[in-house]
N, C-alpha and C positions, 0 to 999 in steps of 0.2 A: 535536478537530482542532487543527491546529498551528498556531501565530499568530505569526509574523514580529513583533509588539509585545512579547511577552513572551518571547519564547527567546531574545535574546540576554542574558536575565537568568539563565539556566538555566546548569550547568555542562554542559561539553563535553560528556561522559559523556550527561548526559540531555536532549540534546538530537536529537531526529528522530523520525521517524515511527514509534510501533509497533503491530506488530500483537499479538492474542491473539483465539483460539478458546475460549467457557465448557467445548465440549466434550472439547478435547486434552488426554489426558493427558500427554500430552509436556511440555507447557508451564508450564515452572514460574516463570515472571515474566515481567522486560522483553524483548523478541526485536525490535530494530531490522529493518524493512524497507528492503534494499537495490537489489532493485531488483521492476520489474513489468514484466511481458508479456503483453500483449494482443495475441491471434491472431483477428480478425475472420472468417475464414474458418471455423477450427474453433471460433469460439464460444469460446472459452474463457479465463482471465486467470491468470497464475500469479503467485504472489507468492512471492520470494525472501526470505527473514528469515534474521540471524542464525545461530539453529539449526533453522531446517527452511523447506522448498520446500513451498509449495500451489499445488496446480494445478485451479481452480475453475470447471466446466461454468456458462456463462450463454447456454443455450439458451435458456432460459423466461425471460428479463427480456428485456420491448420497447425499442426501438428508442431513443425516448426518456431511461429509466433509465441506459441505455447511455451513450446520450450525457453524461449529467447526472455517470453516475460519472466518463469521462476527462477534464470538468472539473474535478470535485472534487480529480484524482489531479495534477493541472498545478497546482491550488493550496494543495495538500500541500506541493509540491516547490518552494518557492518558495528556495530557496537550493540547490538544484542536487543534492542530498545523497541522491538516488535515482535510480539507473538508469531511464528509463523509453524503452520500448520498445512502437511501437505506439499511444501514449495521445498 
């Protein structure tokens, strides 16, 4: 997780949020997330990165977890550095 204490230690370059999949073969390193969209209606969350788009069914996660992740995702973002949509 990102920590507003120690990233303004980091170089520009490595600073923000990333995502990576163990399973993508796509994915061959660092892929900044840019931005997120959360559709409450259709369930679902997509995450914008760098070099590729996930678009993520959370039908099966309650109600709760839900809520738990669009905090987590508002204190990701604590420097503005992510489009967030929905959260």
């Amino acid at each position: 997780m990102r920590t507003p204490k120690f990233e303004r230690f980091l170089d520009e370059w490595e600073r923000g949020a990333t995502v990576s999949f163990d399973l993508d073969p796509v994915d061959d390193g660092r892929s900044l997330l840019r931005k997120v969209s959360f559709d409450e209606a259709a369930e679902t969350i997509e995450l914008q990165c760098d070099k590729q788009t996930y678009e993520l069914s959370i039908r099966q996660i309650d109600k709760a977890e839900i809520k738990n992740m669009r905090k987590i995702f508002r204190k990701m973002n604590f420097d503005s550095s992510i489009e967030m949509i929905g959260i």
